[in-house]
Structure formats: C-alpha cells, structure tokens
BALOZA-362051 format. One record per residue (C-alpha): residue in one letter; z, y, x. Coordinates in steps of 0.001 Angstrom, whole numbers, padded with zeros to 6 digits, always signed. Last residue first. Example, Ala and Ser with C-alpha at 12.3 -4.5 7.8 and 13.67 -1.06 7.14 Angstrom:
BEGIN
S+007140-001060+013670/A+007800-004500+012300/
//
This chain:
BEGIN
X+035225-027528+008937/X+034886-027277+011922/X+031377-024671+011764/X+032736-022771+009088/X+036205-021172+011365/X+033410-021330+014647/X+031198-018881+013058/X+031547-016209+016069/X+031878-018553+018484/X+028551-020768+017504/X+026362-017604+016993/X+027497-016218+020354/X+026055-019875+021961/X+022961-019573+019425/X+022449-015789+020692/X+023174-017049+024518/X+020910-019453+024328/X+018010-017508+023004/X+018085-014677+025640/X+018611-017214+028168/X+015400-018996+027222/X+013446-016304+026906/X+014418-015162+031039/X+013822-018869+031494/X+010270-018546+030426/X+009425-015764+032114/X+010254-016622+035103/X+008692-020077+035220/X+005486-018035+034284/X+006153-015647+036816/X+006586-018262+039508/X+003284-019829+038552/X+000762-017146+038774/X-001126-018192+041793/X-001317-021128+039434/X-001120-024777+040859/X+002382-025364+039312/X+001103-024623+035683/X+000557-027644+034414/X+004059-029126+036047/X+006234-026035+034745/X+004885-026780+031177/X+005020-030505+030749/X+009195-029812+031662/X+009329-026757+029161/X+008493-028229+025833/X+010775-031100+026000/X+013284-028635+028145/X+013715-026330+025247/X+014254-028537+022793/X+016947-030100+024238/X+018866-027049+025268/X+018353-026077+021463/X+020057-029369+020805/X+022852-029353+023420/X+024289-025422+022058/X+024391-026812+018339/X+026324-030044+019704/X+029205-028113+021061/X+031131-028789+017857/X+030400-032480+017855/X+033330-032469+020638/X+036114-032460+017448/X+034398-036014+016039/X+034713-037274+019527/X+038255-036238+019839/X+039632-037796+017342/X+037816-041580+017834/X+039204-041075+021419/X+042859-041040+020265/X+041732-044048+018297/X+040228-045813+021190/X+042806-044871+023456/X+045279-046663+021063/X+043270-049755+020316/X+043297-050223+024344/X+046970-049828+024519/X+048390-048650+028119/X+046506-044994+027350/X+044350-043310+029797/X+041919-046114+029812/X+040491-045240+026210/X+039606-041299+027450/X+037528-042590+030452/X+034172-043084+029073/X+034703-039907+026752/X+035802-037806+029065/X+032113-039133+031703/X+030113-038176+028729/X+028949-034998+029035/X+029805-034041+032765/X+028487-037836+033673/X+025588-037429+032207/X+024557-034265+033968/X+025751-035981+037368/X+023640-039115+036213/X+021067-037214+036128/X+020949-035388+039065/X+021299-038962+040905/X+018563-039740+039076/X+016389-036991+040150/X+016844-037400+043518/X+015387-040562+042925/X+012401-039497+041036/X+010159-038613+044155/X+010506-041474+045957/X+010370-043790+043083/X+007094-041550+042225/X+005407-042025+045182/X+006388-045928+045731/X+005140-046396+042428/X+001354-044417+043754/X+001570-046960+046505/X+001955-050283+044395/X-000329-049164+042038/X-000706-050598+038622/X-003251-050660+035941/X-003525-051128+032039/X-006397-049827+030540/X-004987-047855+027404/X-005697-049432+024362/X-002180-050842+024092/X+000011-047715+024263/X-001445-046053+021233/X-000857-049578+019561/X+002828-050026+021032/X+004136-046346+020125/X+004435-047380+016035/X+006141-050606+017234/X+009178-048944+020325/X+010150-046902+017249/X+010600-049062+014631/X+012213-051570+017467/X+014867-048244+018821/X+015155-047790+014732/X+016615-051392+014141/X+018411-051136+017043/X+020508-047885+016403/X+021095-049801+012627/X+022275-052809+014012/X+024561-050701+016408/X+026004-049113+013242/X+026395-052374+011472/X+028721-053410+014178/X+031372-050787+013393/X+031561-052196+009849/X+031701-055931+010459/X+034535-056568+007846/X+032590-055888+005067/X+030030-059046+006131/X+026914-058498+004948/X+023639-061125+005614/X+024051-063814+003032/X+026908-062403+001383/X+024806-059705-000411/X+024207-060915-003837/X+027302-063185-003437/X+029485-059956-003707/X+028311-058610-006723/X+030356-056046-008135/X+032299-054981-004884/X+029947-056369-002681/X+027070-053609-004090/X+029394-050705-003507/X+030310-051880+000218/X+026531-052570+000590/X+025223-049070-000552/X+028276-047307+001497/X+028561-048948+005310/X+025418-051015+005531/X+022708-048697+003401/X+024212-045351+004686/X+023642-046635+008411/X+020482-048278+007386/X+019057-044567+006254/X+020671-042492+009265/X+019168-045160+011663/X+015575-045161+010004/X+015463-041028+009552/X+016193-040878+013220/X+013405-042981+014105/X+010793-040964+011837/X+012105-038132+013102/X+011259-038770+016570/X+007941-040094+015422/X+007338-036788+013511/X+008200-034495+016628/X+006024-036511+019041/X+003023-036654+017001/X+003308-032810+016205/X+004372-032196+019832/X+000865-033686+020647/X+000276-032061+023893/X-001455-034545+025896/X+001477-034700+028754/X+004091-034804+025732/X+002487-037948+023220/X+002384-038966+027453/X+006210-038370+027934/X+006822-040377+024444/X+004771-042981+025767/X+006907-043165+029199/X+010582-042884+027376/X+009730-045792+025694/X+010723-048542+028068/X+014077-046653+028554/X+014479-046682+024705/X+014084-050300+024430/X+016300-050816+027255/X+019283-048674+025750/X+018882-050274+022634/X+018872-053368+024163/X+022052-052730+025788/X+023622-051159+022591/X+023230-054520+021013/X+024164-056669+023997/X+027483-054600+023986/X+028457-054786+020356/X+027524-058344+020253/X+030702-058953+023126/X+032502-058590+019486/X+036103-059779+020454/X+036346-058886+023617/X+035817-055109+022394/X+037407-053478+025127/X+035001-052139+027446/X+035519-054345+030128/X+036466-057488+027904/X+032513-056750+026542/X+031407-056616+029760/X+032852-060018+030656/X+031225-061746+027984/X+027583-059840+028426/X+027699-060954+031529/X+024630-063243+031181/X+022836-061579+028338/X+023492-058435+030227/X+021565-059307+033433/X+018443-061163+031177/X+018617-057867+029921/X+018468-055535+033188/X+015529-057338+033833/X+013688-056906+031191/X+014511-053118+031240/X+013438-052927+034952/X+009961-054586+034738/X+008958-052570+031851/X+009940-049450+033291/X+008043-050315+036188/X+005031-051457+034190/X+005107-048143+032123/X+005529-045727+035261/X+002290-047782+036723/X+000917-047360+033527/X+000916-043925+032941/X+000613-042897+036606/X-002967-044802+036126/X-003675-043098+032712/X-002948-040044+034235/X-005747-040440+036611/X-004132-039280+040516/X-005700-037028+043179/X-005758-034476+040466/X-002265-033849+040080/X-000983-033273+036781/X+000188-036913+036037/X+002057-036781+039358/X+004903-034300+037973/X+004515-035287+034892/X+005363-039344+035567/X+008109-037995+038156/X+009469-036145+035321/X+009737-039148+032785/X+010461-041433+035868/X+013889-039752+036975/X+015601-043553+037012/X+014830-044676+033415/X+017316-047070+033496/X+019996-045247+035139/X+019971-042545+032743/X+019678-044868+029412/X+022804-046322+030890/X+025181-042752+030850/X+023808-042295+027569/X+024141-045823+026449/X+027781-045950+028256/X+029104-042581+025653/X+027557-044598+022943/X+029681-047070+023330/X+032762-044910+023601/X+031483-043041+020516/X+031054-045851+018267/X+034484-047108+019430/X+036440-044127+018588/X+034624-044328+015254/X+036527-047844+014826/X+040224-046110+016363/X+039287-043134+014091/X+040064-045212+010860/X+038414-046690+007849/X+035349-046178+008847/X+033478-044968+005804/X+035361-041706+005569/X+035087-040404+009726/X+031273-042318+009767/X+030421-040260+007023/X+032000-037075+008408/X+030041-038143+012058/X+027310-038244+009950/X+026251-034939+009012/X+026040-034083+013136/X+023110-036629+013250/X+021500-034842+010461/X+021999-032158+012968/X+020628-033680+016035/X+017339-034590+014099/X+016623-031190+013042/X+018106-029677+016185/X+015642-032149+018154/X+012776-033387+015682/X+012286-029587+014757/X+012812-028333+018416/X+009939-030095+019767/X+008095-028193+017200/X+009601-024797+017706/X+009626-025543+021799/X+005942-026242+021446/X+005310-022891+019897/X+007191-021159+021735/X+005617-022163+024923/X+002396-021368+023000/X+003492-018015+022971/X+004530-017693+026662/X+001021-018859+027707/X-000123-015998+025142/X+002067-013573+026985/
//
C-alpha cells in the first residue's frame, strides 16, 4: 500500500504539469478560433502539429524507456546510460536538421504551405529540441524529482501560452495605435507563424534551464551499451508510432481528402477544435504513465513485482473510467 501511495503521489504531481498544462492548452484553442481569423489558419496549426507528434516519435526512437529500463540495472551507472542516450539523441536531432534545412522547400510544398517553408523548419526544430530533451526530463524522472519536473513543464507551457497572447492580441492592439512601435519585428499578416515562434521560443527556454543540470554530469559513451538500448527501444518505436498514428494519423490526412488544399485545411481547422473534447481522457493517461514508467522498471527485480504492476493498473482503471464517465455525462458544458 505505501508503494501504491507514493505512486499517487507522483502521478498527482506529474499530473499537475500534465492536466494543468493540457488544459490551459485546451483555453487556447478558443483564442486561437477568435484571433485567427478563420479555421483554414487554425487548420494549419493543427496539421503541423499533427507531423511534430508523429516526428517527435521517430526522433526519440523508444529511448526514454530504454534509458529506464537500463538505468535500473546494476551492471550499468545511470549516468553512463544517461549520456550515451543523450549523445545519441544529440547526434540524431542534428542530423535530422541539417536534413530539413535542405528540403525544407519541398517539404513545405508537401504539406501545403509553399509559401511559408519557415513554418516547417520551425516546427522541425521544435521537434529536435524536444527529442534532445526528452533524456533530462527522463533523469529529473529516474531521480524522482516530479517537483522539478512538474515546474519546468509548466514553466515551458506558461512561455508559449504567454508569447502566443503577446503576438496575436497585445501586438494586434499595439499596431493599431502605434504601428511603427512594433514594425520592426511584427508583421499582422504572419499570424499562424507567430504560433510556431512561440512553440520555439519555449522548446529553447526549456532545452536552457535543463543544460546546467545536464552539464556537470561526466559525459561518456558506450558503443555496446547504445547498441543495447537501440535494440531494445526499437520495438518500441514502432509501438509508438502506431499510438501516434491512431491520434494523429485523421488529422495528417484530413487536408488531402479534399481537391483544394485551403479547403482541407479549413475543414480540418473544424474538426481539430471539436477533437479537443477527448483531451481530458489523454491528460490523466499522461500523467499516469510519467509516474508509472520509472515505477515498473524499479520494481522489476521484486519477488513482488507482478502485484505491484497489478495494483497499479487496477487504480488506474478505476480512475479512468470515472474521468471518462465524467466527460459523457458533462459533455453539453464541456463543448461549449
């Protein structure tokens, strides 16, 4: 019971900079719907967004698990596993930018926004920044600092929500009195773009409050011990990009179903803003798993272990099926 307690625990602080975060999330899909102008432009937020989940996946290829799983064996340091994940990570997002920087062009006519191939390198380093810090935020994980972990999280979502409102209501406000104030670096006509420059701007916050912690570790590699975890995260990916795929894979699609790109784009603006509804079920999901994944790797030596894992998803269907009833039943409030 008191391993099942501090379960809890974790999962309640996990869960703060998950629902918490999530939700203010959720508050601006009705900002993005009014300061827009039209669904086609918030059907291209969520399109590109829809690739930097399915990217994020790919780029991180299983390694947060694999880095637990090995971490808690004891023929391995963690600060080893650390930085062999780290380098490898490192290696692959750098990489995979000098790759988009070349095609960006053709990428961008891929997805539909010829005009602004920008869009595309944005979310791309995005996407590579997070992928490169999905390691320290495993180890804030791996020695139990949800409190750390939790706060950073927020801190990050608190930066996108706060440049988001700055570029697409302060700055419209400010250009309509004072337009040479601001012409230097706002452009009204840019508005989808300034939500990618916010994403970025807290992906670099981010990625500079983990770099000191990250920094004063010894930094070592092992060629074996990668080979060990590529082995064992592969599987893993493929998993993953299954799970992606069922959550984004309609919204990927949606703009190609139509013989007008703008078209698709607003149809898929629509629908986006509708899917937000299953959101509440995703985030305690979320918060579940942060606390749960360190958990079935420290405890995987126990005699005990299968209980344990028992135990905890017995809890955890109990829960998700009260916030899943809890979503039905308040569904008229919940659209609105």
């Amino acid at each position: 019971m008191a391993e099942m307690k501090r379960l809890a625990k974790e999962t309640a602080i996990y869960g703060v900079s998950s629902i918490l975060g999530r939700f203010l999330n959720w508050l601006l899909v009705p900002f993005y719907t009014y300061t827009l102008g039209s669904p086609q432009e918030y059907g291209v937020v969520a399109k590109v967004y829809a690739w930097t989940a399915l990217l994020l996946v790919i780029l991180t290829y299983g390694m947060e698990t694999g880095f637990f799983r090995f971490a808690n064996k004891s023929e391995h340091k963690p600060e080893s596993v650390y930085t062999t994940s780290l380098i490898s990570l490192l290696t692959t997002s750098l990489l995979f930018m000098v790759g988009v920087t070349i095609w960006v062009n053709p990428m961008a006519i891929g997805l539909g926004v010829p005009a602004h191939p920008e869009f595309v390198w944005m979310m791309c380093l995005t996407v590579a920044i997070d992928a490169f810090s999905a390691i320290p935020f495993a180890w804030l994980r791996f020695t139990k600092r949800p409190i750390m972990f939790a706060g950073l999280r927020l801190l990050m979502i608190g930066v996108t929500i706060v440049f988001t409102v700055f570029f697409l209501w302060v700055c419209p406000m400010i250009h309509k009195v004072a337009p040479e104030q601001i012409a230097w670096f706002y452009n009204p006509d840019y508005r989808v773009g300034y939500v990618f420059v916010a994403n970025v701007i807290s992906s670099v916050v981010g990625l500079l409050v983990l770099l000191p912690s990250t920094l004063n570790l010894r930094w070592t590699f092992s060629w074996p011990l990668l080979k060990q975890l590529l082995a064992y995260s592969w599987p893993l990916l493929v998993l993953g990009i299954a799970g992606i795929m069922n959550q984004s894979l309609d919204k990927i699609l949606i703009p190609y179903l139509y013989p007008n790109m703008e078209v698709g784009d607003e149809q898929l603006g629509i629908y986006a803003a509708c899917f937000k509804l299953g959101l509440v079920m995703m985030m305690f999901t979320q918060a579940f798993r942060y606390a749960f994944e360190p958990f079935v790797f420290s405890k995987y030596k126990d005699t005990d272990s299968k209980q344990s894992y028992a135990e905890g998803m017995k809890y955890y269907l109990l829960f998700s099926w009260l916030v899943f009833l809890g979503v039905m039943y308040y569904l008229d409030i919940l659209k609105v």
